[in-house]
KEMILO-773181 format. One record per residue (C-alpha): residue number from 1; residue in three letters; x, z, y negated. Coordinates in Angstrom, 1 decimal, padded with zeros to 4 digits, always signed. Each point is the difference from the previous one (the first is absolute). Layout:
# KEMILO-773181
<pt NUM,'ALA',<X,Z,Y>>
...
# end
This chain:
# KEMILO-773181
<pt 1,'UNK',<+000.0,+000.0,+000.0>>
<pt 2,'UNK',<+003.0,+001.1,-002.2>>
<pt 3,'UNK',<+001.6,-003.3,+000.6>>
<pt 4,'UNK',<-003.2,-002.0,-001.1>>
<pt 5,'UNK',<+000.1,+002.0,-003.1>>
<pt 6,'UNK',<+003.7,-000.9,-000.9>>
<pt 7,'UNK',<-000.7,-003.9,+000.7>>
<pt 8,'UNK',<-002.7,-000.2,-002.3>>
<pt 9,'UNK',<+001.8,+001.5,-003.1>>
<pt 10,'UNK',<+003.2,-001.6,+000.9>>
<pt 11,'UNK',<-002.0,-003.7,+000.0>>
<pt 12,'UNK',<-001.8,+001.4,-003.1>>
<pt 13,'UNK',<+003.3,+001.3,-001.6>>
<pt 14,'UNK',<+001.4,-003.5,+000.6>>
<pt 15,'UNK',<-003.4,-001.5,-001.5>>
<pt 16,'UNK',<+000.5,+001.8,-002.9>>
<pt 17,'UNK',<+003.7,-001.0,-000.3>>
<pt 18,'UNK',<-000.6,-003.5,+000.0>>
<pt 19,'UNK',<-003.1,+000.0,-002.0>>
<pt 20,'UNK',<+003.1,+001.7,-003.1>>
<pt 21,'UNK',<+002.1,-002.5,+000.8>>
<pt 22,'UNK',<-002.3,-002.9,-000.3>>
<pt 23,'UNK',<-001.5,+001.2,-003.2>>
<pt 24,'UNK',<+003.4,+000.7,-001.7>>
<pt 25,'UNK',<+000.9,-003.7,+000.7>>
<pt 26,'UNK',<-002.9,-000.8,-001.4>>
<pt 27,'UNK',<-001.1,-002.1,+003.1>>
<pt 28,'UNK',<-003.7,+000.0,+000.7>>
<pt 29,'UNK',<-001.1,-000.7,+003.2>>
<pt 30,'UNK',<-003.6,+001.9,+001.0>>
# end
């Protein structure tokens, strides 16, 4: 159960991550 847990905030870390780094290059692509 713990493991699920940690998955889904590391894919939603990473989510996050690239969602910064495609707004601070000013790239729009959703």
């Amino acid at each position: 159960m713990v493991v699920l847990i940690v998955r889904c905030f590391v894919s939603f870390s990473a989510w996050l991550a690239i969602m910064f780094l495609l707004q601070e290059r000013d790239i729009s692509v959703l």
